[in-house]
Backbone and ligand atoms as CSV (ligand in chain L), in Angstrom:
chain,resi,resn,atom,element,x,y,z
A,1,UNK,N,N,71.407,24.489,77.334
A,1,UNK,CA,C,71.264,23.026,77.452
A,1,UNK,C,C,70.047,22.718,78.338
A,2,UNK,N,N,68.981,21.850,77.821
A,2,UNK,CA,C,68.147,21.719,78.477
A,2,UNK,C,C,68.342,20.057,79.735
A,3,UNK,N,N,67.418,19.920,80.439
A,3,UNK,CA,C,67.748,19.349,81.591
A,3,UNK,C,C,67.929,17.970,81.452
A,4,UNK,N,N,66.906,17.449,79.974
A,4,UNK,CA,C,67.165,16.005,79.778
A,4,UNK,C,C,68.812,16.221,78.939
A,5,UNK,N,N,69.192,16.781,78.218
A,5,UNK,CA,C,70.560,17.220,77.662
A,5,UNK,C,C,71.645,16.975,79.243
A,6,UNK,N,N,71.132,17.814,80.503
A,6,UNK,CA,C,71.942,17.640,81.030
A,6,UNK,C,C,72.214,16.210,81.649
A,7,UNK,N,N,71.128,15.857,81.749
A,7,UNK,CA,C,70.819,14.621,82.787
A,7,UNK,C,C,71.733,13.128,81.299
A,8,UNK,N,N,71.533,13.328,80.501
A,8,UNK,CA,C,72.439,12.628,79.102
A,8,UNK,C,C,73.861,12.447,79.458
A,9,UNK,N,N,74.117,14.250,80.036
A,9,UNK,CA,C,75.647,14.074,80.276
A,9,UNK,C,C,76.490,13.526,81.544
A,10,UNK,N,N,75.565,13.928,82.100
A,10,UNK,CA,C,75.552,13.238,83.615
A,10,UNK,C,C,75.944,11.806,83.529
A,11,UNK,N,N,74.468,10.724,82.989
A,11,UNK,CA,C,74.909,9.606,83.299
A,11,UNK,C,C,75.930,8.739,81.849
A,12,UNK,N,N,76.355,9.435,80.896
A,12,UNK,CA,C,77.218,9.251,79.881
A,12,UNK,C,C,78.774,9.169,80.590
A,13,UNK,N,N,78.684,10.711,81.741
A,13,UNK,CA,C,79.750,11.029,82.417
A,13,UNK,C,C,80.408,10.061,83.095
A,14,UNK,N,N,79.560,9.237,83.746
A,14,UNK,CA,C,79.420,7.929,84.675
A,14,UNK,C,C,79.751,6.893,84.186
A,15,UNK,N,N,79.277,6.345,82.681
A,15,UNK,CA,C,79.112,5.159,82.204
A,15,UNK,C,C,80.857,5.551,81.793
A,16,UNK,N,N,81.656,6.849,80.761
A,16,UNK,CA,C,82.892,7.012,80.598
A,16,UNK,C,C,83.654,6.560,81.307
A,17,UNK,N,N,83.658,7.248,82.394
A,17,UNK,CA,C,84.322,7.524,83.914
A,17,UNK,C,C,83.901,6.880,84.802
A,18,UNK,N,N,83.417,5.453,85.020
A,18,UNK,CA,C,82.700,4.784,86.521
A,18,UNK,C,C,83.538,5.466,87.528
A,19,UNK,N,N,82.842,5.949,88.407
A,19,UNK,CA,C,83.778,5.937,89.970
A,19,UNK,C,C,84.025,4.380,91.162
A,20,UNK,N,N,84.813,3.794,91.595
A,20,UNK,CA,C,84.932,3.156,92.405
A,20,UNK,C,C,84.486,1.535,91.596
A,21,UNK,N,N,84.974,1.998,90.376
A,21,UNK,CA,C,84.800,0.697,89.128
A,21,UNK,C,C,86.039,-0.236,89.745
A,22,UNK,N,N,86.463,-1.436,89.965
A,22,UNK,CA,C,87.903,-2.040,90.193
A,22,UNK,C,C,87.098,-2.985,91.379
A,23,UNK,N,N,87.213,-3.697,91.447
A,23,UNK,CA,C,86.874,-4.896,92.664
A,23,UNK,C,C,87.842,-4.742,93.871
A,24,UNK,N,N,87.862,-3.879,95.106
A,24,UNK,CA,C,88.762,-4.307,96.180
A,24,UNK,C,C,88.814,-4.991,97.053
A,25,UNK,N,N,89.917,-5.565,97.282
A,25,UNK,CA,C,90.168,-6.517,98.394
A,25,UNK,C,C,89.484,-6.909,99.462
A,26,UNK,N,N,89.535,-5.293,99.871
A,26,UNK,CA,C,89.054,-5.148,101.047
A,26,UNK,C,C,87.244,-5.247,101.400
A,27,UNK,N,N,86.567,-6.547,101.878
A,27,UNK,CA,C,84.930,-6.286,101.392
A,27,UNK,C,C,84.726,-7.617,102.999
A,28,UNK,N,N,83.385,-6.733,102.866
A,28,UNK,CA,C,82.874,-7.832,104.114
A,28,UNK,C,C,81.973,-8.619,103.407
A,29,UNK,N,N,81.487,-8.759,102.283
A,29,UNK,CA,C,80.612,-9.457,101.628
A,29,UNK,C,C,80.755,-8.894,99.704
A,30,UNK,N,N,81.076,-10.219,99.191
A,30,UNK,CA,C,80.543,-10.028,97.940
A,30,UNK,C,C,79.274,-10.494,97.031
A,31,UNK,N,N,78.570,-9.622,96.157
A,31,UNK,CA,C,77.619,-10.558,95.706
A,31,UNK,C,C,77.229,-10.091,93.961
A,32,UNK,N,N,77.001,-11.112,93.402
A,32,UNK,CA,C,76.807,-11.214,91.605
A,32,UNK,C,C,75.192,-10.776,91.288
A,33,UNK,N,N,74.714,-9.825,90.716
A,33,UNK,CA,C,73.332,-9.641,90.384
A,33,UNK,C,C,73.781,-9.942,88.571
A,34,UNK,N,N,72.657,-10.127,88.156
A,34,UNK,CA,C,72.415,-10.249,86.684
A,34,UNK,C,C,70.874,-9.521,86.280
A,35,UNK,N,N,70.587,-8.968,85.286
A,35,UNK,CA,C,69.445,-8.389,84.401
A,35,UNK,C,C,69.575,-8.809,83.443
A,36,UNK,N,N,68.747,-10.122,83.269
A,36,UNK,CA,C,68.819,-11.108,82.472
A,36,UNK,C,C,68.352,-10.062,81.002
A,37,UNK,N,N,66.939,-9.429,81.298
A,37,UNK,CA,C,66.514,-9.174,80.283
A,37,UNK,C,C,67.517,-8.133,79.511
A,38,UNK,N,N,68.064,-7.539,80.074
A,38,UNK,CA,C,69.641,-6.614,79.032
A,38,UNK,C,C,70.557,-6.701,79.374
A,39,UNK,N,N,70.945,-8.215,79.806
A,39,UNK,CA,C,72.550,-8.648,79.917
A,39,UNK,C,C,73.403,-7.874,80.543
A,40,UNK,N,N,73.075,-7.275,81.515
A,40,UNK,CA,C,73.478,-6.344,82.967
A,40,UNK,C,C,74.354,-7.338,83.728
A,41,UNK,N,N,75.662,-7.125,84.376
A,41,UNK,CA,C,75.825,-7.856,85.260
A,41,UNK,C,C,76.884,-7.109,86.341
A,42,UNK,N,N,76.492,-7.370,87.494
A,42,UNK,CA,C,77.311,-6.445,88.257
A,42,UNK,C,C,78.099,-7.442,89.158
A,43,UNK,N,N,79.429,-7.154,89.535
A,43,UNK,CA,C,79.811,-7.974,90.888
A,43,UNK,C,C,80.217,-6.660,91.723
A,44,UNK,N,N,79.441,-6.691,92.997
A,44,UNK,CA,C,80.246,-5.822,94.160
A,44,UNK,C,C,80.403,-6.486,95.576
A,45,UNK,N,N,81.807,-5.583,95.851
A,45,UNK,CA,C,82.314,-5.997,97.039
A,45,UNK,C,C,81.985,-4.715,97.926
A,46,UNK,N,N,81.325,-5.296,99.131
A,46,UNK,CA,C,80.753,-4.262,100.267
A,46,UNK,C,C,81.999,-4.497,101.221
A,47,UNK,N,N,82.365,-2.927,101.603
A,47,UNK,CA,C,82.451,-3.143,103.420
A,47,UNK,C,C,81.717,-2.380,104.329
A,48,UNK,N,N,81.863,-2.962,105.203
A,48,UNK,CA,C,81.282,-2.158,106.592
A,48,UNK,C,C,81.963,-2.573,107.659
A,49,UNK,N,N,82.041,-1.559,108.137
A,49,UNK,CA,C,82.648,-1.281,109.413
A,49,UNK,C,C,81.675,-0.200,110.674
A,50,UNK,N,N,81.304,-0.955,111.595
A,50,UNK,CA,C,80.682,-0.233,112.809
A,50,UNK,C,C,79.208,0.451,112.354
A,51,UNK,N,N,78.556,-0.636,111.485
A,51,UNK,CA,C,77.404,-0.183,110.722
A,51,UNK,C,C,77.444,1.014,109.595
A,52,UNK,N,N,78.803,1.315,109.111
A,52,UNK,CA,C,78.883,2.583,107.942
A,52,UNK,C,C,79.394,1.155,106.764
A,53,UNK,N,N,78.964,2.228,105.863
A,53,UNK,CA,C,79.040,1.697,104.819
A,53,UNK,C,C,80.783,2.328,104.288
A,54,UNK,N,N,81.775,1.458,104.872
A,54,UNK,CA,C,83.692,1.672,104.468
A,54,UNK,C,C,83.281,1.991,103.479
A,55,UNK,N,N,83.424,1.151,102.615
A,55,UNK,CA,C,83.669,0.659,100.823
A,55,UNK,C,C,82.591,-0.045,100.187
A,56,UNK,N,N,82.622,0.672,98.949
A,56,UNK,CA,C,82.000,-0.084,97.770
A,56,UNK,C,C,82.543,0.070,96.581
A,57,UNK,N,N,83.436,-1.506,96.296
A,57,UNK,CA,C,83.760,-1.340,94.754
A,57,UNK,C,C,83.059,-2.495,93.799
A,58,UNK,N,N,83.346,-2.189,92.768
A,58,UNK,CA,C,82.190,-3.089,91.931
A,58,UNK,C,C,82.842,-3.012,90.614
A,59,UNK,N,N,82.603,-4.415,89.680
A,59,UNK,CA,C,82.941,-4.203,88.337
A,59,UNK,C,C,81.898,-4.916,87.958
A,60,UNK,N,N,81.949,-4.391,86.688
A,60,UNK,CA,C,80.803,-5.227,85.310
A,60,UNK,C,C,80.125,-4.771,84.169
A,61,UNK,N,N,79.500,-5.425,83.551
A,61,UNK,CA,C,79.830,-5.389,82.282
A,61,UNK,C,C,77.979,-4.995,81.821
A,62,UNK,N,N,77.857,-4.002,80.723
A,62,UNK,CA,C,76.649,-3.921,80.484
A,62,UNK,C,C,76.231,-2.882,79.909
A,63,UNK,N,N,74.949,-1.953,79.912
A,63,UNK,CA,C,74.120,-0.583,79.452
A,63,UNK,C,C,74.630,0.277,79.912
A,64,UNK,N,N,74.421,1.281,79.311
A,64,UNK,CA,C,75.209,2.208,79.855
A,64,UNK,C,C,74.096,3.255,81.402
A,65,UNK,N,N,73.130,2.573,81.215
A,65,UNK,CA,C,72.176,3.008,82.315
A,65,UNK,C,C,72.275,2.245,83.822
A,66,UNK,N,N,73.043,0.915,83.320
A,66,UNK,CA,C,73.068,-0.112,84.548
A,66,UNK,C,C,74.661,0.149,85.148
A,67,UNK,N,N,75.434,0.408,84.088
A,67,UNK,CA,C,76.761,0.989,84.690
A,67,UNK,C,C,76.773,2.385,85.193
A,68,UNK,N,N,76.331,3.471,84.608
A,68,UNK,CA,C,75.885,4.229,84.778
A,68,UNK,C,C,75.532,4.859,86.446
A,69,UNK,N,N,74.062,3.642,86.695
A,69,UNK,CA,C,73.884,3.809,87.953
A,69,UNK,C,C,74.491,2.963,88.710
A,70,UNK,N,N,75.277,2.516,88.767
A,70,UNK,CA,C,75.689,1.718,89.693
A,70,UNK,C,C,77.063,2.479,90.127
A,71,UNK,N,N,77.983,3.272,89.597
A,71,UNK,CA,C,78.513,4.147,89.739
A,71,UNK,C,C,78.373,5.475,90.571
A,72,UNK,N,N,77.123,5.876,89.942
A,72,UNK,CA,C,76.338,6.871,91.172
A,72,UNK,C,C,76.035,6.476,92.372
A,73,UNK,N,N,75.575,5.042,92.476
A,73,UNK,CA,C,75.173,4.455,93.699
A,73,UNK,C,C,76.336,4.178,94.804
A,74,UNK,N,N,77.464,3.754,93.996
A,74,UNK,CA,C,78.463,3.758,94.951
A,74,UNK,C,C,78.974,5.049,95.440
A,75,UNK,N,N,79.352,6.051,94.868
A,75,UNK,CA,C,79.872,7.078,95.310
A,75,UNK,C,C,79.131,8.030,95.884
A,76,UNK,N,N,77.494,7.783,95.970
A,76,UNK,CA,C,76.503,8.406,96.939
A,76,UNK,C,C,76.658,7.828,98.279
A,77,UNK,N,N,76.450,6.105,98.335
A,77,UNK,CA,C,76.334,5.497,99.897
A,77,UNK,C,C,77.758,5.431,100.409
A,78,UNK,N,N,78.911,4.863,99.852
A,78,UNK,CA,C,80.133,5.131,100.598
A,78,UNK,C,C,80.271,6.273,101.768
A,79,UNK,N,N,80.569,6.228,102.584
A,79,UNK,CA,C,80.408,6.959,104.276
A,79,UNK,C,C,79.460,7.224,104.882
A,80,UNK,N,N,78.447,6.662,104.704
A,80,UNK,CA,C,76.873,6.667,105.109
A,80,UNK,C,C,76.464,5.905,106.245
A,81,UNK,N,N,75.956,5.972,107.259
A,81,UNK,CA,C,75.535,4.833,107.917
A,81,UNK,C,C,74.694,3.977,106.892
A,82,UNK,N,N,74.571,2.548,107.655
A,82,UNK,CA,C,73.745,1.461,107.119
A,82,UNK,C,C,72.510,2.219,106.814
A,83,UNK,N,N,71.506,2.773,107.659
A,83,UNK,CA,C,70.285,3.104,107.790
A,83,UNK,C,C,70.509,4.444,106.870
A,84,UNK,N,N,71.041,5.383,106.577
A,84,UNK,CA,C,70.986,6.404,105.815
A,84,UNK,C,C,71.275,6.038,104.151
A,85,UNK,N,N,71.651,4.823,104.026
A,85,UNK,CA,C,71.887,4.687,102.756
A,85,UNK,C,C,70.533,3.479,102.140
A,86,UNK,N,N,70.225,3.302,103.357
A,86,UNK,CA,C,68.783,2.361,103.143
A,86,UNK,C,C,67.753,3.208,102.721
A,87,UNK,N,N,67.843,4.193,103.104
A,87,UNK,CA,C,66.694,5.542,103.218
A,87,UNK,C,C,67.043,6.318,101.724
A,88,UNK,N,N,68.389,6.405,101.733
A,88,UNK,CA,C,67.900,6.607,100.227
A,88,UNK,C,C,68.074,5.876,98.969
A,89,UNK,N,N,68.039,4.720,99.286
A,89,UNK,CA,C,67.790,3.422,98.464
A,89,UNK,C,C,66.624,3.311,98.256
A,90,UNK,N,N,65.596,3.790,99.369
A,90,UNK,CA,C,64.543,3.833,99.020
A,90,UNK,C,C,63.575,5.207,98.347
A,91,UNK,N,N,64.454,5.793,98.877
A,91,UNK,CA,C,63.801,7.401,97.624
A,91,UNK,C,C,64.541,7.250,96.076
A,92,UNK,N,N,65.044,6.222,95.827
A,92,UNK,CA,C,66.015,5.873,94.825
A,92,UNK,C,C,64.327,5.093,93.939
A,93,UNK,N,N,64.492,3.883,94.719
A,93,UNK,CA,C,63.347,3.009,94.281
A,93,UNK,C,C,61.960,3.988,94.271
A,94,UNK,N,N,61.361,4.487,94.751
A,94,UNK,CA,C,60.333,5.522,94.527
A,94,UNK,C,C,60.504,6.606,93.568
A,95,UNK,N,N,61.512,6.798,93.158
A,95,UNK,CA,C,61.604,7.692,91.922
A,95,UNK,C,C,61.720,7.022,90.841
A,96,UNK,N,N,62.381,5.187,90.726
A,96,UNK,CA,C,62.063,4.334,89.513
A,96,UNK,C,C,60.963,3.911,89.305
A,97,UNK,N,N,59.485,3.647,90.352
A,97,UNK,CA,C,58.601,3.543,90.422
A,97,UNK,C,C,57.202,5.040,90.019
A,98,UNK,N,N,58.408,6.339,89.813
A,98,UNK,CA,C,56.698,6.745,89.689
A,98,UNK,C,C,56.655,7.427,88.085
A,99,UNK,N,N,57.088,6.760,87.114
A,99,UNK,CA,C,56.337,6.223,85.676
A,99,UNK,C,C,56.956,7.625,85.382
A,100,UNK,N,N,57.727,8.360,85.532
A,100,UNK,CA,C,58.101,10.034,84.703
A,100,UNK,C,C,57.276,10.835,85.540
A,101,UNK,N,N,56.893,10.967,86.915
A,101,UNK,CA,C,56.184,11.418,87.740
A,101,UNK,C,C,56.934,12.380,88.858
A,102,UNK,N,N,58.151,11.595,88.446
A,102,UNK,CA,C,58.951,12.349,89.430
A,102,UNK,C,C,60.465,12.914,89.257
A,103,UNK,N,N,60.348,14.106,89.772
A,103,UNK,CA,C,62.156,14.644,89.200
A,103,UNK,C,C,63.251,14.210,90.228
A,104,UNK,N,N,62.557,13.163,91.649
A,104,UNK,CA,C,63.374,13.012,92.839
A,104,UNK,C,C,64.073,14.492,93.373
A,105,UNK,N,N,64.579,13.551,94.445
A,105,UNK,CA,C,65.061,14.948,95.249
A,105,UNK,C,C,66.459,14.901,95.461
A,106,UNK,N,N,67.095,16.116,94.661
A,106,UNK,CA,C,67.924,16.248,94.716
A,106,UNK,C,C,69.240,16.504,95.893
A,107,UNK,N,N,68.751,16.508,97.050
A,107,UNK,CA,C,69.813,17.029,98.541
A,107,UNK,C,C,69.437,15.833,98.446
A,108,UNK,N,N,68.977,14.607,98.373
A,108,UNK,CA,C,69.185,13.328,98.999
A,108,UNK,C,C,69.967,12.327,97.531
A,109,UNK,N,N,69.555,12.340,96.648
A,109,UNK,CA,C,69.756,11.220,95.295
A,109,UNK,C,C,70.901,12.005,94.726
A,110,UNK,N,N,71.333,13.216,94.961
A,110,UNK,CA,C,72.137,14.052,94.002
A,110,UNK,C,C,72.609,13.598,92.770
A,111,UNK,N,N,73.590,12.963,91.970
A,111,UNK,CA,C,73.622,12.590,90.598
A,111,UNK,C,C,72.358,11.493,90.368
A,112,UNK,N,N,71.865,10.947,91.187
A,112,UNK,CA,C,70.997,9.901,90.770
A,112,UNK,C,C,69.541,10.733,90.448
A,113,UNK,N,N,69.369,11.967,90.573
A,113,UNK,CA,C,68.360,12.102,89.514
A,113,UNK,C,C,68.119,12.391,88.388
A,114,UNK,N,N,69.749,12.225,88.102
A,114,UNK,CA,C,69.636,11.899,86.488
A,114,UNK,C,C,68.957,11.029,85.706
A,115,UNK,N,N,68.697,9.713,86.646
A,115,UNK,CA,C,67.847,8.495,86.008
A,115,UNK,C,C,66.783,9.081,86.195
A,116,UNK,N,N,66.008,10.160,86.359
A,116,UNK,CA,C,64.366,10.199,86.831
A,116,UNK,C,C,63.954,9.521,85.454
A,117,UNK,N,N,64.377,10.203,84.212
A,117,UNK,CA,C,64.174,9.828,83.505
A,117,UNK,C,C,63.532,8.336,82.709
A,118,UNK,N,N,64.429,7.677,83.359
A,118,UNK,CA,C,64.550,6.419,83.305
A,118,UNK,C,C,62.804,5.800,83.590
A,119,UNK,N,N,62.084,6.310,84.971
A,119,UNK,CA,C,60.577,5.503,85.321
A,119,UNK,C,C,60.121,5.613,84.078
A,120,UNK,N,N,60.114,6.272,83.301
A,120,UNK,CA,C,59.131,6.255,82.176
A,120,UNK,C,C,59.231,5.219,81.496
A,121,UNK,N,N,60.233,4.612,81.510
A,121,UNK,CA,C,60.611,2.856,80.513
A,121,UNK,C,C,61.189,1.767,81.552
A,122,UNK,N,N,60.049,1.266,81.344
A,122,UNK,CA,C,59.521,-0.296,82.505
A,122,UNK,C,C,60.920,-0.813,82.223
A,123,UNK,N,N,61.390,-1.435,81.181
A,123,UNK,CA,C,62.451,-2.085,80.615
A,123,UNK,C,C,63.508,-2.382,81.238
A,124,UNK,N,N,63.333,-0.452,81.476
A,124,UNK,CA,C,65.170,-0.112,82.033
A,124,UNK,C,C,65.089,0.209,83.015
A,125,UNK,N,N,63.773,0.198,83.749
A,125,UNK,CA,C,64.259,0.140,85.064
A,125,UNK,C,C,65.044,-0.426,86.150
A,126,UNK,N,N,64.896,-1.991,85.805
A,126,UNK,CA,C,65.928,-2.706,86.367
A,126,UNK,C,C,67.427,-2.269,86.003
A,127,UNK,N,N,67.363,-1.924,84.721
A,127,UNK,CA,C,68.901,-1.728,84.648
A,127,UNK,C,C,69.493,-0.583,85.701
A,128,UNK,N,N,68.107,0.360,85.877
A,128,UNK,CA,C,68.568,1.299,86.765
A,128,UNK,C,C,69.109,0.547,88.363
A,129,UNK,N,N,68.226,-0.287,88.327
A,129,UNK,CA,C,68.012,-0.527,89.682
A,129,UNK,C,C,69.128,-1.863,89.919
A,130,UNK,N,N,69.647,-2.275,89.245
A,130,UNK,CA,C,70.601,-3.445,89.275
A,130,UNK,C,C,71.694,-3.428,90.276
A,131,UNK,N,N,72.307,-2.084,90.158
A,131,UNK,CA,C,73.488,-2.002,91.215
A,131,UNK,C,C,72.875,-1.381,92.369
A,132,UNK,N,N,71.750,-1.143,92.638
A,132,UNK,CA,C,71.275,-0.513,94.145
A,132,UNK,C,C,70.876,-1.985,94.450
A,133,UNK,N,N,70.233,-2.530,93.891
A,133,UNK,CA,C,69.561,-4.126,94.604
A,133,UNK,C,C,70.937,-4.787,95.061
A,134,UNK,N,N,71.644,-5.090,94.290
A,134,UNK,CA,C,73.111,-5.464,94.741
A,134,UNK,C,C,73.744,-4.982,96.094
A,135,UNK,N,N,73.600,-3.987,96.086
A,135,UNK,CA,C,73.966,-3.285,97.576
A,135,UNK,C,C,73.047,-3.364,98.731
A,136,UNK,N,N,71.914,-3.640,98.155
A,136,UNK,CA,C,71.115,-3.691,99.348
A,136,UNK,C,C,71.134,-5.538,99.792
A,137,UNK,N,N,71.257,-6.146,98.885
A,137,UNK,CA,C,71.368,-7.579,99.094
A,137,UNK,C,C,72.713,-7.598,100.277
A,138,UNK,N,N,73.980,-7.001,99.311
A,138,UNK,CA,C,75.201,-7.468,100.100
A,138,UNK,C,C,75.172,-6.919,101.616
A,139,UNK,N,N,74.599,-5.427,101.650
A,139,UNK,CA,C,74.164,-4.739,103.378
A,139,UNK,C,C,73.208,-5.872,103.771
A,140,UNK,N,N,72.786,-6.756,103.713
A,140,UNK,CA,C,71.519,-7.205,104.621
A,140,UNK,C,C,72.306,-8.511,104.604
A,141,UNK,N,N,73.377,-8.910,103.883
A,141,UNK,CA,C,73.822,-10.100,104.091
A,141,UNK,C,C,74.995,-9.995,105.037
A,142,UNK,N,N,75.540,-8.406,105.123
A,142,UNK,CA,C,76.624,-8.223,105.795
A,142,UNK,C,C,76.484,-7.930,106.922
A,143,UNK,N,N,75.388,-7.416,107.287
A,143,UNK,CA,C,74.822,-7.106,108.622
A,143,UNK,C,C,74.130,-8.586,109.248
A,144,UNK,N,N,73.904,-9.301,108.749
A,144,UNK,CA,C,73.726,-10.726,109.332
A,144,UNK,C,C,75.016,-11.054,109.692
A,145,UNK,N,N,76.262,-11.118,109.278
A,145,UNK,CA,C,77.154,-11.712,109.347
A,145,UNK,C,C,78.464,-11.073,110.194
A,146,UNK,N,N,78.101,-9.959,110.211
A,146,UNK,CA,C,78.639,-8.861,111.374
A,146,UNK,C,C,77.979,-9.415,112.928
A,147,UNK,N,N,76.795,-9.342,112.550
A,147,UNK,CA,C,75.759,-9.724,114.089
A,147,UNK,C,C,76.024,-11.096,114.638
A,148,UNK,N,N,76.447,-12.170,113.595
A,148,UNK,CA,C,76.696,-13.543,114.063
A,148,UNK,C,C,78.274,-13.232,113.857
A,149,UNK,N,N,78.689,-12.858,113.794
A,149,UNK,CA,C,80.455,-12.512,114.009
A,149,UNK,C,C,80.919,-11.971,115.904
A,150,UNK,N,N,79.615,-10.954,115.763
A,150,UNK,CA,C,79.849,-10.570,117.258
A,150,UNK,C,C,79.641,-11.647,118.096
A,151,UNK,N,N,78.413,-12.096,118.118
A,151,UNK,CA,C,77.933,-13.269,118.826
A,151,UNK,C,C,79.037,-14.257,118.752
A,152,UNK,N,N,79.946,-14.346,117.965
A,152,UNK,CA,C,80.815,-15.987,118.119
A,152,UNK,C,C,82.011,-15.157,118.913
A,153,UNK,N,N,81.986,-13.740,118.698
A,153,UNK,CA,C,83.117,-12.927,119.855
A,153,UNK,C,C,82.490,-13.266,121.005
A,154,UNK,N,N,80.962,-12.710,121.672
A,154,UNK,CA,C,80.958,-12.519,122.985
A,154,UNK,C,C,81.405,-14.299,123.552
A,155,UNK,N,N,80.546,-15.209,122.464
A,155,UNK,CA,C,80.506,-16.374,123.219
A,155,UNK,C,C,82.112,-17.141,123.550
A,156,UNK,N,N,82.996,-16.625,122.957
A,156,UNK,CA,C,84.243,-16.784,122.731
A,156,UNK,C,C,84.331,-16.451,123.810
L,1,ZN,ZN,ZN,70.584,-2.573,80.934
């Protein structure tokens, strides 16, 4: 089996089987992305707790590249600090950006370099990138709201 064969089964595996597919309760922030151009739509619920990333569950409806990754994405950053899952959000985004240039790195993206594939088609990149933007929206909205949470503790 060659590597694009494997990398097929990989994110097929994902789109079958989402991990951490189901919306839970439990979230410090939720938020709705859409990819207008291939009818992508994700809803996820973030938590955090003490700057780690608790939980991430998410449902929605779409490609099998946008479900796909958004699946990988959750079950990579879940127990991560904030800042370690930013870091590889961004070796995430640099491997959708370099046009089939890059095979990413595997000790950091592990199932997610199955999409390397993916830079080569402008199209679908967003679809790749749909459920990581989502997470990075809901972390930067949750970490605002953690920071003005404390602040209404101390001033309390
Ligand atoms: Zn799509």
């Amino acid at each position: 089996m060659d590597l694009d064969s494997l990398y097929q089964e990989v994110i097929l595996d994902h789109y079958k089987h989402p991990l951490h597919k189901g919306l839970s309760e439990e979230k410090t922030i939720q938020v709705h992305h859409v990819n207008p151009s291939c009818g992508d739509e994700i809803t996820l619920n973030l938590l955090l707790e003490a700057n780690m990333v608790a939980d991430i569950s998410w449902d929605g409806v779409g490609c099998s590249i946008s479900q796909a990754s958004t699946s990988i994405m959750s079950d990579l950053l879940i127990g991560k600090s904030i800042s370690e899952a930013f870091s590889i959000l961004d070796e995430f985004s640099g491997l959708m950006q370099s046009k089939g240039g890059s095979k990413g790195n595997e000790e950091v993206l592990e199932d997610a370099v199955a999409l390397a594939g993916v830079s080569k088609f402008p199209a679908r990149i967003k679809c790749a990138l749909l459920g990581w933007m989502a997470f990075k929206d809901a972390a930067s909205q949750g970490m605002s709201d953690e920071a003005s949470n404390k602040q209404g503790e101390e001033n309390g």
